[in-house]
N, C-alpha and C positions, 0 to 999 in steps of 0.2 A: 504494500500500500504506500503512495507517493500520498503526505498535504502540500498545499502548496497555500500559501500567505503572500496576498500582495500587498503591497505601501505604494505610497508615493500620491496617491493622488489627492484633488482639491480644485481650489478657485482659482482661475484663471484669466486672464484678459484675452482678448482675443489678437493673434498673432504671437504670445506669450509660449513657454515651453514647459514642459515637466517632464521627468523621468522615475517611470515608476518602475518596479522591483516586484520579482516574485520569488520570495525564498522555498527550497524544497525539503522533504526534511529527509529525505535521504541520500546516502554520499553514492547510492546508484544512479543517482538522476542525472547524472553526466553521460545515460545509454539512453535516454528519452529524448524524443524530438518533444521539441514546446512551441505553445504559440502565445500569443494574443490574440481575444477576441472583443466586442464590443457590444452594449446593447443599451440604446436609449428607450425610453418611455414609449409605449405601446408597440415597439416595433423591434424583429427578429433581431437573434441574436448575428451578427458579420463578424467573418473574417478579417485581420487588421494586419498581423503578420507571423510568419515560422520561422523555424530557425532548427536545423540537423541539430543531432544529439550532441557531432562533435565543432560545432560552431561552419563546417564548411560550406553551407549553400542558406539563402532565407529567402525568404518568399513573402512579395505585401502587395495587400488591397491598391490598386490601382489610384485609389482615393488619396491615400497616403504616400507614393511611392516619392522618395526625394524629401520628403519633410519627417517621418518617421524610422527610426536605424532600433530593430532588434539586435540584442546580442546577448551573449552567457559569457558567465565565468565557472566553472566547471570544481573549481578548487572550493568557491566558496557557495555549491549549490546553489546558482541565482541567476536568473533569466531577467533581462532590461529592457527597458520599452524606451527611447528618446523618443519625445514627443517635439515636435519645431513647427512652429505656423499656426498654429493649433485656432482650429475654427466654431464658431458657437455652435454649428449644428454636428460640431465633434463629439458633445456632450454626450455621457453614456455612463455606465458605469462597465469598465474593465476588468476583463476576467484573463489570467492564464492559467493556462492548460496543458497537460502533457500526456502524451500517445501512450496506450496503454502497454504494449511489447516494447520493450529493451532494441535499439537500433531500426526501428521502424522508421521510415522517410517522413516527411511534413506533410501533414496535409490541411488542404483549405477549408476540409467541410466539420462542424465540430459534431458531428457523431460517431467521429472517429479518434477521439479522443477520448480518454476514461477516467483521468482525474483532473480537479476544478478546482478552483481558488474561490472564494468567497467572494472578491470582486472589490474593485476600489473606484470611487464615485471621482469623475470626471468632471468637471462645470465650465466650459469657457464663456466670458460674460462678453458680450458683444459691446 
């Protein structure tokens, strides 16, 4: 069983940045692909971005591509989210997630993920 704990999020100005954190609590979590996802008020949960178990390849919502940088640090169990640009209808509360088999590739859909974070509350104020 992976938990996973996010930080980092909050109030924000619009164009303003934040970088949130998801700590893992196992030192196997350096064999799980992880993501980012997203989910505002009334509406489905999206894709934001992956990232390979061993930091080599990531993958992000076209929405984000250029203003958002996933990455891990493996030593200290914790997947990153840069947030840059950051727009009001960005607002959501963010979730990571990580694939449920050990060495499993990224992927974009979250029903293919098996463990969640409880999610940390996003606000950009326009």
């Amino acid at each position: 069983q992976v938990q996973l704990v996010e930080s980092g999020g909050g109030l924000v100005q619009a164009g303003g940045s934040l970088r949130l954190s998801c700590a893992a609590s196992r030192r196997t979590f350096s064999s799980y692909a992880m993501a980012w996802f997203r989910q505002a008020p009334g509406q489905e949960r999206e894709f934001v971005a992956a990232i390979r178990w061993n930091g080599g390849s990531t993958n992000y919502a076209d929405s984000v591509k250029g203003r958002f940088t996933i990455s891990r640090d493996n030593a200290k169990t914790t997947v990153y989210l840069q947030m840059n640009s950051l727009k009001p209808e960005e607002t959501a509360v963010y979730y990571c997630a990580a694939r449920i088999t050990p060495a499993q590739a990224p992927s974009l859909f979250s029903h293919e993920y098996g463990y969640w974070g409880q999610g940390t509350q996003v606000t950009v104020s326009s």
